[in-house]
N, C-alpha and C positions, 0 to 999 in steps of 0.2 A: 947081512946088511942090518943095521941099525936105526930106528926111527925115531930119534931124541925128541921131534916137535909132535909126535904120539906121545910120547910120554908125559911129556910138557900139559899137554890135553887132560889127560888121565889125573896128574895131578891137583890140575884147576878142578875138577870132578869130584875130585875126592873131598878138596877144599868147601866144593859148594854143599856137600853132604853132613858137612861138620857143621857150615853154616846151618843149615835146615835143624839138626839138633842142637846147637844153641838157642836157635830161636823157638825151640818146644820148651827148652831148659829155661828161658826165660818167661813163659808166659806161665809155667806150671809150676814156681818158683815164686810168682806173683800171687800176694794171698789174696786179691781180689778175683782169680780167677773160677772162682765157685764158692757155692754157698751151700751153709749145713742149718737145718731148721730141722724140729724135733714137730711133728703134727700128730697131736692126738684126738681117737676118733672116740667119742664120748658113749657112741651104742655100744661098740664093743671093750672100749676101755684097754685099747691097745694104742701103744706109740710105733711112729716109725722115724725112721731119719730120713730127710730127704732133701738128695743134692741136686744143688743145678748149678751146669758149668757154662761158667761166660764166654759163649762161643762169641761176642762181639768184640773181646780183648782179643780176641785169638788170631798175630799178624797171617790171616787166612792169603792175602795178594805176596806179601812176603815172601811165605813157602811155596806156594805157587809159579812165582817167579824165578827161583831158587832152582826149584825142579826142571825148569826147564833150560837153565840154564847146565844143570848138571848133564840131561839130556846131549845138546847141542855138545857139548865139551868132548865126550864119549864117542857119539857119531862120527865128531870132526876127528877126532884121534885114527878113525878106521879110514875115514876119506882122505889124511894124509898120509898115512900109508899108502894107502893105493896111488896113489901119485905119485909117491916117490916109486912104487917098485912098476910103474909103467914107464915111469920117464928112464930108467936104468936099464929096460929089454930095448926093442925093435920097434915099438911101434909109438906112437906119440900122444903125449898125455894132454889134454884139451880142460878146458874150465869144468868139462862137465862130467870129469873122469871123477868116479866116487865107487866107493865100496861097495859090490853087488849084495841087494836084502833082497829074497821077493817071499811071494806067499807060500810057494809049493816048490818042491824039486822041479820038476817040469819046468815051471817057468824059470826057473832059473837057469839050467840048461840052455830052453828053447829061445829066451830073450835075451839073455845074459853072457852066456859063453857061447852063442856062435858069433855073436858081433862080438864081442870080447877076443877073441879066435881071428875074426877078418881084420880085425882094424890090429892087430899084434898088441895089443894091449898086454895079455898074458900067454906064457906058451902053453901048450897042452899040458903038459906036467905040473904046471902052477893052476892051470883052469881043474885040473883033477883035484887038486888039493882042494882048491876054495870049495868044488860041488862035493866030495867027498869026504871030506874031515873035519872042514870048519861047519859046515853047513846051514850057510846063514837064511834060511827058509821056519816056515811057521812048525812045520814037525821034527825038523831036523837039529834046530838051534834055537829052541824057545826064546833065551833071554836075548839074544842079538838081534832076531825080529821082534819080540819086546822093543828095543831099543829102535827099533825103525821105526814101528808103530805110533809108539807115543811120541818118537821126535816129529811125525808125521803129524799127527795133532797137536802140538803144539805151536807150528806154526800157523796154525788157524782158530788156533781156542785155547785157554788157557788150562791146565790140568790142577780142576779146581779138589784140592785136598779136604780130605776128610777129618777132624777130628772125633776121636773115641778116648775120653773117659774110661780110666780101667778099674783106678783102685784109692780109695784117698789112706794115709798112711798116720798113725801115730794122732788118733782122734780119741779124744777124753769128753765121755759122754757119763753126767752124774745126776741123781735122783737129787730130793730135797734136804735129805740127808749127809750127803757128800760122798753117798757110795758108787762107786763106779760100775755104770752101766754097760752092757753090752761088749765088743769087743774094742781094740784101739786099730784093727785094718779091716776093709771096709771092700770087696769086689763089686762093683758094679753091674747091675742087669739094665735093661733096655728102659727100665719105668726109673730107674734111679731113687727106688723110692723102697726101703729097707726095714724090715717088720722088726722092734725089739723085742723077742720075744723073752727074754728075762725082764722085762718094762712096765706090765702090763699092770694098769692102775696105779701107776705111779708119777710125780710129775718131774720130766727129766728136761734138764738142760745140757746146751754142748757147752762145754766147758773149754775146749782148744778145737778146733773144726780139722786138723791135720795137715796132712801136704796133699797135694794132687798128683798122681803118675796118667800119663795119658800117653796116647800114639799118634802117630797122622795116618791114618790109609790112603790109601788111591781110589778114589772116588768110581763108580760105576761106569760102566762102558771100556773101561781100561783092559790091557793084556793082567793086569795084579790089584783086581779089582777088590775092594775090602781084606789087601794084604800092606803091612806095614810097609812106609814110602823108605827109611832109613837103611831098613833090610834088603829090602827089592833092588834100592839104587846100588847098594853094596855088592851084591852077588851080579849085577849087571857088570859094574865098574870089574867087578874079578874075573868076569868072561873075558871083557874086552881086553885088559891086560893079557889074558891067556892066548888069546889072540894074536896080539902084537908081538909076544913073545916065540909063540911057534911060528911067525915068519920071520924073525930076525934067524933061525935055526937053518934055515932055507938057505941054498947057493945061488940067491940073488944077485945078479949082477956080476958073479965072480967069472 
């Protein structure tokens, strides 16, 4: 059996994840999106550089929205499957037929496949598959309950993105002289704030401030909490594809 409007899902998914890196590429691309100032401390007669990134440029509701919509796409890709491979067994598929997620084995079993089992939703040999191989439970299938999880939150709150500043790139930093200071790529720590230590007692200007490379994380409280949003949604998006794909392999329906 074949699931073409999963797939259909999957793609709008994908779409919305290219979205989410365009609109990093455009805001890190934008040369007001950070600033380069050279502050030197007169006791010690040391320079540093120090950047600050305009998190208020930054379309923070954009991405945010974006994600959740990549979310919902994903989800819906898994709950039309299951719909279609309930309406092609014995038992009859209702509005509120969706793809089993829960948090442990157990429940999943104990909530899941014996009503799943009464009402013929799926046969034993299809309920075996979903609790033993796909295992859409918090230890058994990380990213798939990932994907419950956060689509679970984001019906009630938005999954407000993180941005991180990594590295500003191809930065031309020169004394009074016109000799070049320091290096041209620039790694960012938590203070953003860069000791030159070839600088010292000298008076330097930025001469070019560089480009910005930056990420979005997934903000706190999340299943990929201070892990990149691009990456996470990608390896998610590749689950569920893997997914779709080992039940198309199935003699559904036949």
């Amino acid at each position: 059996m074949i699931f073409p409007d999963s797939h259909k899902k999957i793609e709008r998914a994908n779409k919305h994840i290219a979205d989410i890196q365009f609109l990093l590429s455009q805001f890190t691309n934008d040369p007001r999106c950070y600033s380069a100032a050279i502050q030197f401390d007169p006791k010690t007669r040391q320079n540093f550089l120090c950047i600050s990134i305009r998190e208020d440029l930054f379309p923070s509701d954009d991405v945010a929205l974006t994600i959740g919509d990549a979310l919902h796409n994903l989800r819906s890709a898994l709950d039309l499957m299951y719909y279609q491979i309930v309406s092609a067994g014995d038992g009859k598929a209702t509005d509120w037929a969706h793809f089993p997620m829960e948090d442990t084995r157990e429940a999943l079993e104990n909530r899941w496949l014996s009503s799943a089992l009464k009402q013929k939703q799926v046969s034993v040999e299809l309920g075996k598959v979903i609790v033993d191989k796909i295992k859409p439970y918090s230890t058994g299938n990380p990213l798939l309950w990932a994907l419950h999880d956060m689509n679970i939150t984001d019906k009630h709150k938005l999954l407000v993105p993180v941005l991180k500043l990594m590295a500003i790139l191809d930065v031309r930093l020169e004394d009074d002289k016109g000799r070049q200071v320091g290096n041209s790529i620039y790694y960012m720590d938590e203070s953003c704030n860069i000791r030159l230590r070839d600088a010292d007692d000298r008076n330097v200007t930025v001469k070019n401030k560089g480009k910005a490379s930056a990420v979005i994380l997934f903000g706190e409280g999340t299943p990929f909490e201070s892990q990149t949003v691009i990456v996470s949604l990608t390896r998610i998006t590749e689950e569920v594809t893997r997914t779709v794909e080992a039940f198309e392999m199935l003699p559904i329906g036949e």
